[in-house]
N, C-alpha and C positions, 0 to 999 in steps of 0.2 A: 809368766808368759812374756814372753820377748814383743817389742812392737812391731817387727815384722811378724810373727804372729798372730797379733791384733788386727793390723792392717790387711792381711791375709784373710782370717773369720770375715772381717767388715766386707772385704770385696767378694766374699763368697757369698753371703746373707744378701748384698746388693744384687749380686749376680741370681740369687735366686729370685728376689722380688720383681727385677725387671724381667724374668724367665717367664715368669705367673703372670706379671703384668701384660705381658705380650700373648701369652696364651689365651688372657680371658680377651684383651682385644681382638684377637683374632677371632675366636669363639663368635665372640658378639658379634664382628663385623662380617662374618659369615653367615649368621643370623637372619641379620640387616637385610644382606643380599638374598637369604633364599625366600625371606616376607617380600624384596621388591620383588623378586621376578616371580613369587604367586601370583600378586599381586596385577602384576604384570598380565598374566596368562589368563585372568579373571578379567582383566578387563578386554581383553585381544578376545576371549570369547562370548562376551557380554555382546561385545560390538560384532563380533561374527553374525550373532545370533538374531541381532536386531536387521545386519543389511539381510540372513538370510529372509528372515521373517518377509522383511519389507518386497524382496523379490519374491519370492515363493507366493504376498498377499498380491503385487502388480500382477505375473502369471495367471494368476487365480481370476483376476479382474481383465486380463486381455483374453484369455480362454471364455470366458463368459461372454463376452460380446463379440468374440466370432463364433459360437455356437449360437447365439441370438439371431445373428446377423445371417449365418447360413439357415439356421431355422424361417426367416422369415423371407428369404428368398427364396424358400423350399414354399411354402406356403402360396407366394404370389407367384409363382410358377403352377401350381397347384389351380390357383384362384383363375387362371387366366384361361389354362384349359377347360375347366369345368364351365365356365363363360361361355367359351368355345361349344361349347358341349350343347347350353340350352341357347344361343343362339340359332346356331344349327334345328336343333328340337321346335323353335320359333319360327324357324325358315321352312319346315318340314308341314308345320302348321297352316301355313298360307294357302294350301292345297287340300285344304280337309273335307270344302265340298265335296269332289271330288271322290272322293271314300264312299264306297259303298253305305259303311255305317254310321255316316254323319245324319241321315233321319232321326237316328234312335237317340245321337249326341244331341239334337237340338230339343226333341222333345224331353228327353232326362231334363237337360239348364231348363226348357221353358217347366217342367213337373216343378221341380225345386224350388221354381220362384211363387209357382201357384200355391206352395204350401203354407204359405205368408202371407198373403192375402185373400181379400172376401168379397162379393158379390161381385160386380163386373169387374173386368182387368183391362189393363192398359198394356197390350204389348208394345213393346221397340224393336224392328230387326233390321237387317241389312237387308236391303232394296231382293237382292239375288235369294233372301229366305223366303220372300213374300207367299208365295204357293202351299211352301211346304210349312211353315209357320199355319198359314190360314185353316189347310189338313189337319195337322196337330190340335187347333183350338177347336173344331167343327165337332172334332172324333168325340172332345170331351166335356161337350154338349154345354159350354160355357158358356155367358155375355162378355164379351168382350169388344175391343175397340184396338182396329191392329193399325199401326204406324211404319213405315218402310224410312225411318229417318237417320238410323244409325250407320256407321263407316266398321264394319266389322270381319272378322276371319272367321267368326261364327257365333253361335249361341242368341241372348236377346237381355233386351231390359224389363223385366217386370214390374207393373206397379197398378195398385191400386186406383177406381173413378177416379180420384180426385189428386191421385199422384204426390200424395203425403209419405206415401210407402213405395219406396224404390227400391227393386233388387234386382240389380249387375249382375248379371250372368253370363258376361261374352264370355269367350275363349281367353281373351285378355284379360278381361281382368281378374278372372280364375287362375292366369299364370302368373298375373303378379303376386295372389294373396299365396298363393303354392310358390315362389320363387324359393323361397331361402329352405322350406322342404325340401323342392327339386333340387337344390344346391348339395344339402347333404348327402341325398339318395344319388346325386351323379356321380358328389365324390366318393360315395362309399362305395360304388362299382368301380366305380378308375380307382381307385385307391386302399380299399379297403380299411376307412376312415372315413370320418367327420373332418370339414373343410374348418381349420379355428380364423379365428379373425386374426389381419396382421396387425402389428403392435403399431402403435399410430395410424390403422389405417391401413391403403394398399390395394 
C-alpha cells in the first residue's frame, strides 16, 4: 500500500470519527435542550398554577366578604323595618284604653298576677285604672289594698301584703319580656323568616 494510500485510510477513519463525534454531540446537545425547555415548561406551569391558586384563593376571599357584607346590610335593613313595625305596634298601644276590650285586658294581667300570690294583695295601677281595677278586685271577692301610683298604658303591678313578691304586669313590660318573640313573629310576616343577628352587632 502506497502512502498516499495510507494517508487516504488515516483521513477516512478520522473523517469517520469526527462524523460520530459530532453526531453523538449533537444527539446529546439536543437532549440537553429538550430536558431544559421541559424543564422549562414545568416550571412556567408550576408558577402558573401557584399565581392562579393565589388569585382564584383572593377571589374566593373578596366574594366572601361582599356576600357578608350584602348579607348583613340585608339584615339591618331588615332590622330597622321590623323596629319600625313594633314601634308603631307601641304607638298603637298608647290608646288601648280606649278599646272596647281593654276591661277584660286588665283583669287577665291583674288574674295572672293573683295566681302568685296569697292572702291580701297589693295592687299598683295607673291613676286612669283606678275604677276599673277596683271593679275587677270587688268581683273577686279579695283583700286587697289598691294603689293609683304607677305611669302606665295599661295593665298593673301585683304583689303580695308585705310586697316580697312583685309581679309586673303592665303593658310594658309584657312587651319588653315578648320583644325579641315579637321581633321574629314580625319578621316572619314581612319576610317570611327569622330576623339573625348582625355580625358585630347592628
Amino acid at each position: 500500500m502506497s502512502v498516499e494510500d495510507i494517508l487516504q485510510a488515516l483521513d477516512d477513519e478520522c473523517r469517520a470519527e469526527c462524523q460520530e463525534i459530532f453526531s453523538r454531540a449533537e444527539k446529546e446537545a439536543k437532549q440537553i435542550i429538550e430536558r431544559a425547555q421541559a424543564e422549562a415548561e414545568a416550571i412556567r406551569q408550576d408558577r402558573l398554577a401557584r399565581i392562579r391558586a393565589e388569585a382564584e384563593s383572593e377571589a374566593t376571599a373578596i366574594l366572601y366578604s361582599a356576600r357578608l357584607k350584602a348579607k348583613n346590610e340585608v339584615i339591618r335593613a331588615k332590622e330597622k323595618i321590623v323596629e319600625k313595625a313594633l314601634q308603631q305596634a307601641e304607638k298603637e298601644l298608647e290608646s288601648l284604653r280606649s278599646r272596647p276590650d281593654y276591661p277584660q285586658i286588665l283583669e287577665n294581667l291583674i288574674g295572672e298576677g293573683l295566681t302568685r300570690v296569697s292572702g291580701k294583695v297589693i295592687v299598683h295601677v295607673d291613676p286612669s285604672d283606678q275604677k276599673l281595677a277596683e271593679d275587677i278586685l270587688r268581683r273577686k271577692g279579695l283583700d286587697f289594698a289598691l294603689h293609683t301610683d304607677l305611669r302606665t298604658i295599661g295593665g298593673a303591678v301585683i304583689a303580695d301584703d308585705e310586697e316580697r313578691v312583685r309581679i309586673i304586669n303592665t303593658v310594658e313590660e309584657r312587651l319588653n319580656r315578648a320583644r325579641e318573640k315579637l321581633r321574629m313573629q314580625v319578621s316572619g310576616l314581612l319576610f317570611g323568616e327569622e330576623v339573625e343577628a348582625a355580625a358585630g352587632g347592628g
